[in-house]
C-alpha positions as CSV (number, residue, x, y, z in Angstrom):
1,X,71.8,-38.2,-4.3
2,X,69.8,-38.6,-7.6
3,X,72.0,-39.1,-10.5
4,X,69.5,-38.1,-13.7
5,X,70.7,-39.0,-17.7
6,X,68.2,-37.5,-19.9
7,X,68.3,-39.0,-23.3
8,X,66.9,-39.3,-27.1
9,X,64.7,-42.0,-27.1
10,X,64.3,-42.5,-30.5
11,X,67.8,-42.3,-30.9
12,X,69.6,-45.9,-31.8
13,X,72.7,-44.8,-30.8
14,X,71.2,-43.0,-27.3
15,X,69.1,-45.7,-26.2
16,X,71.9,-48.9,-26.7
17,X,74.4,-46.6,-24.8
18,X,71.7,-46.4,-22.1
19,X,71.2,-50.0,-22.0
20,X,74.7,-50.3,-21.9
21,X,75.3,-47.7,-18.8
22,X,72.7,-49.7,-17.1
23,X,74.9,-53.0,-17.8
24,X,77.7,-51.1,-16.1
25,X,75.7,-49.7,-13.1
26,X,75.5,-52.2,-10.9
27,X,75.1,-50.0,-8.0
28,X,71.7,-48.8,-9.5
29,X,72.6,-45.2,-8.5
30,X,71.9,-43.7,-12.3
31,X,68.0,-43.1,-13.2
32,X,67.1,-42.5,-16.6
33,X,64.5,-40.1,-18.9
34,X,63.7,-39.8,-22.4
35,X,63.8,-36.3,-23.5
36,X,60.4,-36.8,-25.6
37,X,59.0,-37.8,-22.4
38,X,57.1,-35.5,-19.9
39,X,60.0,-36.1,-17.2
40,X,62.2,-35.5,-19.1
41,X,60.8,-32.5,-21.2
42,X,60.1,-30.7,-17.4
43,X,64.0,-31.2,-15.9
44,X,65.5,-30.0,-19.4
45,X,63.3,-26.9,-19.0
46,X,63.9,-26.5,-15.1
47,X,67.8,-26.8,-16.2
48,X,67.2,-24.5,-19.4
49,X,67.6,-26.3,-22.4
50,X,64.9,-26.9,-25.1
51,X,63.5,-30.0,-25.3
52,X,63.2,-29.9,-29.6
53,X,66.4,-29.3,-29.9
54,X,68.8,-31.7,-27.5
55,X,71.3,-33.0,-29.4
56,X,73.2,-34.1,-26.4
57,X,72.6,-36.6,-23.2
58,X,72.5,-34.6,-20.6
59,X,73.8,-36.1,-16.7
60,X,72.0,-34.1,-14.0
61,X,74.1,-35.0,-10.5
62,X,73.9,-33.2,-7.3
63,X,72.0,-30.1,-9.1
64,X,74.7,-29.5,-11.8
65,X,74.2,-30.4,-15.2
66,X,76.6,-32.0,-17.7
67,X,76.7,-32.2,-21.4
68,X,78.3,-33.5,-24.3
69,X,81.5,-35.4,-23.9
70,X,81.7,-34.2,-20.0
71,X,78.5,-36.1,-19.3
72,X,80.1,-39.0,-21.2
73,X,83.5,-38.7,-19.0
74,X,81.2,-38.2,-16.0
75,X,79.2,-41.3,-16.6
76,X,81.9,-43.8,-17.5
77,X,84.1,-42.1,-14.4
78,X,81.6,-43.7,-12.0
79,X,80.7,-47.1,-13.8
80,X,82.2,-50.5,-13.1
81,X,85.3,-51.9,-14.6
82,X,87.5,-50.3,-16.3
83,X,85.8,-47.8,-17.8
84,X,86.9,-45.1,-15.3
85,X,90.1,-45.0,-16.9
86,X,88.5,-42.7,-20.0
87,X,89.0,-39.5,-17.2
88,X,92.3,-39.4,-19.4
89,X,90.3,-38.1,-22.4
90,X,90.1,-34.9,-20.0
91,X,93.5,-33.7,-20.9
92,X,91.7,-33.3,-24.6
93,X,90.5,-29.8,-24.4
94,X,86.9,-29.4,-24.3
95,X,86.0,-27.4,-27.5
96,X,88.3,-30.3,-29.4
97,X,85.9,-33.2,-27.4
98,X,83.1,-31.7,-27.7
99,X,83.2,-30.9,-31.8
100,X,83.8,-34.7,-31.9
101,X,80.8,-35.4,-29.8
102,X,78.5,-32.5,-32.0
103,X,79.1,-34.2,-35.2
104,X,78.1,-37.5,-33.8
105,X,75.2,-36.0,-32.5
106,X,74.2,-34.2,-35.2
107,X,74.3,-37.5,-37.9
108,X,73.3,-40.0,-35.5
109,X,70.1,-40.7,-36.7
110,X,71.1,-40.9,-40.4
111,X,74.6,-43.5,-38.9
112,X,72.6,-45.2,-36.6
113,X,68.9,-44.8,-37.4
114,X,65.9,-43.9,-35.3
115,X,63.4,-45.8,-33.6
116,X,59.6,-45.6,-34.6
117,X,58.7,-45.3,-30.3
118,X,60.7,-43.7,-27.8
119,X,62.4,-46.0,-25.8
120,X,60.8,-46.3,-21.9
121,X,63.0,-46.9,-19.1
122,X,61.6,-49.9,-16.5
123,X,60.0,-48.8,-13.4
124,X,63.2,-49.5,-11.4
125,X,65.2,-47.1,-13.7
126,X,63.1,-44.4,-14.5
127,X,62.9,-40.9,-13.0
């Protein structure tokens, strides 16, 4: 079953978390796409969202989608080591997690910066 994240590629911040989910994947069962890609551009519109205005990664896993912080809980739930044990960060309600994760979003390029090319996952990763 094809486990999608669709990501900012220009994004600092979005592309070292991929390269750290990739780290922690060691099953290889995570693919990736960069939202300013065409893959990624065509599943964000075939699960409607808009592609200009993603201010989220977005985890696409056995046809549902997830966003925000539970695509974050999602992701670390399956990784290796311990970072399963964030699932406890579901007891936070949503709206609360999710305001958290919106203001990151919303200033990461100005906290973390932007890169000039959007970041291209490898063959073996990419969707």
């Amino acid at each position: 079953m094809a486990r999608i994240v669709i990501f900012d590629g220009l994004c600092n911040l979005c592309s070292n978390s991929v390269r750290f989910i990739i780290r922690h994947d060691r099953q290889g069962v995570l693919k990736f796409a960069a939202a300013q890609l065409a893959t990624g551009r065509a599943l964000l519109i075939q699960y409607g969202m808009n592609p200009q205005q993603l201010e989220t990664f977005v985890l696409v896993k056995a046809g549902r989608v997830y966003v925000r912080s539970n695509a974050a809980l999602q992701i670390a739930a399956e990784r290796d080591g311990p970072w399963p044990a964030l699932r406890v960060l579901c007891v936070i309600p949503r709206p609360l997690r999710d305001s958290l994760y919106s203001l990151v979003a919303r200033n990461r390029y100005r906290w973390f910066g932007k890169q000039d090319r959007c970041m291209i996952p490898t063959d073996d990763i990419k969707w």
